[in-house]
Backbone as a ProteinNet text record, in pm:
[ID]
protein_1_A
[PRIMARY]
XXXXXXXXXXXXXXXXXXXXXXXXXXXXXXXXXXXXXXXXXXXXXXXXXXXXXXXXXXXXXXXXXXXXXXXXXXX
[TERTIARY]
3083.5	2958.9	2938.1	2825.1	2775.1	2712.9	2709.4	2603.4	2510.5	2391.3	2295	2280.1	2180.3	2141.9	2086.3	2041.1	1999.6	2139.6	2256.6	2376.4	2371	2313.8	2281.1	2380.3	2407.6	2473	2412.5	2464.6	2406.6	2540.8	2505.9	2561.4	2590.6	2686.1	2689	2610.6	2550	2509.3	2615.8	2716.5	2891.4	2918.9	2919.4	2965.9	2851.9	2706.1	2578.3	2647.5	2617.2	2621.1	2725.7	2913.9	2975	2985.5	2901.3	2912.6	2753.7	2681.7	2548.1	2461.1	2473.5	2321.7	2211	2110.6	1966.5	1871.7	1803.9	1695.8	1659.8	1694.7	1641.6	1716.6	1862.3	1949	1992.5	2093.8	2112.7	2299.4	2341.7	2514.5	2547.6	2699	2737.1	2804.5	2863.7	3010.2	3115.5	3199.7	3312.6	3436.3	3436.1	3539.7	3677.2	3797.7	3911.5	4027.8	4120.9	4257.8	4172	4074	3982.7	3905	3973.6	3889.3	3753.8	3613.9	3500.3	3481.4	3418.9	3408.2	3298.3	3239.8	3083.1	3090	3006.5	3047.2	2900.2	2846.8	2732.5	2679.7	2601	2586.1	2557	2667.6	2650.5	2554.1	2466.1	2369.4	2277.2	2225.7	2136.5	2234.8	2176.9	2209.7	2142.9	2170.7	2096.5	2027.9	1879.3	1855.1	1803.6	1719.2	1629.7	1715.8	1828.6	1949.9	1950.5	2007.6	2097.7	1937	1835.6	1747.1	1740.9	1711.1	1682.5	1848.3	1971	2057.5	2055.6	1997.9	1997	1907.3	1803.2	1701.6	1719.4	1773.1	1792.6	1824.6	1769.5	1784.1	1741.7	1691	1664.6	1510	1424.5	1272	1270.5	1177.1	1174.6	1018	928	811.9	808	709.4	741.5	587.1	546	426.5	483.3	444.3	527.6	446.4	457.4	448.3	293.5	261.9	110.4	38.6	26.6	-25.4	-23.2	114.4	116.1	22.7	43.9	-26.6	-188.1	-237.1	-395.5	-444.2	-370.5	-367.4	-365.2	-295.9	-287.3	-420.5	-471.7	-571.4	-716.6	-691.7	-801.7	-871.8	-788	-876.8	-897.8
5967.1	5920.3	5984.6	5999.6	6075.9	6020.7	5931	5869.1	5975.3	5893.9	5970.6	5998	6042.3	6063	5952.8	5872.7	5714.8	5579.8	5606.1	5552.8	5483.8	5577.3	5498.7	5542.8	5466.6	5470.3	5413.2	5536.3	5451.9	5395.1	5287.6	5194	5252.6	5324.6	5370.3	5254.4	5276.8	5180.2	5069.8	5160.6	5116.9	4999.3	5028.1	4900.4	4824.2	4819.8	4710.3	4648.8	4719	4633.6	4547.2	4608.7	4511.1	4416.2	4427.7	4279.1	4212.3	4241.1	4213.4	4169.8	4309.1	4324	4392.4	4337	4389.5	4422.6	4519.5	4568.6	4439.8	4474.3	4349.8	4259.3	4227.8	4165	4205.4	4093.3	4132.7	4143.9	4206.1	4242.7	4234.9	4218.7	4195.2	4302.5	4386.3	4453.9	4409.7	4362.7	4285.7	4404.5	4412.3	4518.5	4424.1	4453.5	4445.8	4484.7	4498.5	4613.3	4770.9	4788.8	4935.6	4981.3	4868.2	4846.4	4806.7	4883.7	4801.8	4766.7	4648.9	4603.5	4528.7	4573.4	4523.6	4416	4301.1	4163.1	4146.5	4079.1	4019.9	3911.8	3895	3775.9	3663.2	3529.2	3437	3342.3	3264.4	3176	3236.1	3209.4	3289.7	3367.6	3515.8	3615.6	3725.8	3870.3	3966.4	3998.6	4091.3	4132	3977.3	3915.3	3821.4	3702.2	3689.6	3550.6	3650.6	3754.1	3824.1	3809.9	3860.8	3808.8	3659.4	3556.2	3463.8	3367.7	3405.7	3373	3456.5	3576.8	3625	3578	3514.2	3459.8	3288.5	3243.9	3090.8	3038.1	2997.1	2933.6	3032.3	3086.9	3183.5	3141.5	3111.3	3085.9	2989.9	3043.2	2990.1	2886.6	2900.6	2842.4	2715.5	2624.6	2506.6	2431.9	2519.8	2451.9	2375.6	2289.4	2206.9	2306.2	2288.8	2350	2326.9	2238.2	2228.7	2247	2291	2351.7	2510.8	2549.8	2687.3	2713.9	2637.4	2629.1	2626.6	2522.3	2525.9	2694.1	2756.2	2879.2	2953.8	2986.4	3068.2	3081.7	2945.2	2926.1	2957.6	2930.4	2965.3	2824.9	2695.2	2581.3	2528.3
-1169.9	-1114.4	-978.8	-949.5	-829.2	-759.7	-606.4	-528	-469.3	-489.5	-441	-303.4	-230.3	-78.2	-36.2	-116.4	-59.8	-73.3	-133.8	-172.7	-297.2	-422.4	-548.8	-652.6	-699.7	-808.1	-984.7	-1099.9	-1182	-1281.6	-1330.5	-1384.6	-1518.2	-1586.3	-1729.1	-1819.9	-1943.9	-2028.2	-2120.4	-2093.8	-2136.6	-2081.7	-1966.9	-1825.7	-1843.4	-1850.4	-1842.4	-1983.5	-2071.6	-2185.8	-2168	-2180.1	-2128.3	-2085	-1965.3	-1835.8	-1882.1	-1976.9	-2017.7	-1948.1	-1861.1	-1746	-1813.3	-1746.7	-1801.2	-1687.4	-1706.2	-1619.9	-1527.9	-1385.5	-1314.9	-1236.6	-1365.4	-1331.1	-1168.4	-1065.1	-971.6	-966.9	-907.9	-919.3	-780.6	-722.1	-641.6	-639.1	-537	-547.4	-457.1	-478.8	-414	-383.8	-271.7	-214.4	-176.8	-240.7	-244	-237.2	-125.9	-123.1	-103.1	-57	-101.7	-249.2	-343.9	-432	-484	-533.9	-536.7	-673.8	-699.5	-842.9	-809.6	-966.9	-965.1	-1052.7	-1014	-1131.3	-1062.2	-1224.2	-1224.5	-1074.8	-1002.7	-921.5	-990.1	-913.1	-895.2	-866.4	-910.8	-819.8	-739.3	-642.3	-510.9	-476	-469.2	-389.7	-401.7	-384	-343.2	-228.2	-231.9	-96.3	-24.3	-86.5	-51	13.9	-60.7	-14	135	137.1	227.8	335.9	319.1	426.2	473.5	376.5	423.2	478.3	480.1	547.5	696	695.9	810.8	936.2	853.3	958.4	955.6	894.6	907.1	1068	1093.3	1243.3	1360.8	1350.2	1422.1	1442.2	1404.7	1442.3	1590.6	1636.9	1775.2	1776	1669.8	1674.8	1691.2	1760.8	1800.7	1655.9	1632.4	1558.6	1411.4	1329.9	1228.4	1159.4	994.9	871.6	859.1	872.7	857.1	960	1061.1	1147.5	1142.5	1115.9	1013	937.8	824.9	716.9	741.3	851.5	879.6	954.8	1020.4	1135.7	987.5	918.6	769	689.6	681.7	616.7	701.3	787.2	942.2	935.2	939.6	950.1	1123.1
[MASK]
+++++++++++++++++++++++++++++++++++++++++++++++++++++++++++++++++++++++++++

């Protein structure tokens, strides 16, 4: 296998079928001893978990959700 210039890798159809991933599906790679191994993800994760743990507590806004929500809407 060959990574690309963006760090891509493709998944043989051997290994998907195996671990019975499908277009879409999301995978983890778990690095171990220098070892990487790809196993299906668990529960929440991927890019979107990995954003929204990154910003959790971090908002500084003092306005509640519905005041948001009215400023959103332009009420």
């Amino acid at each position: 296998m060959r990574i690309t210039s963006k760090g891509q890798v493709t998944i043989p159809q051997q290994v998907r079928r195996e671990l019975g991933l499908e277009p879409g599906d999301e995978v983890e790679i778990v690095v171990r001893d220098g070892v990487a191994t790809i196993v299906p993800a668990q529960g929440p994760s991927g890019r979107g978990r990995r954003i929204v743990d990154a910003l959790l507590g971090r908002g500084d806004v003092e306005l509640s959700t519905d005041e948001i929500m009215a400023l959103t809407r332009g009420e």
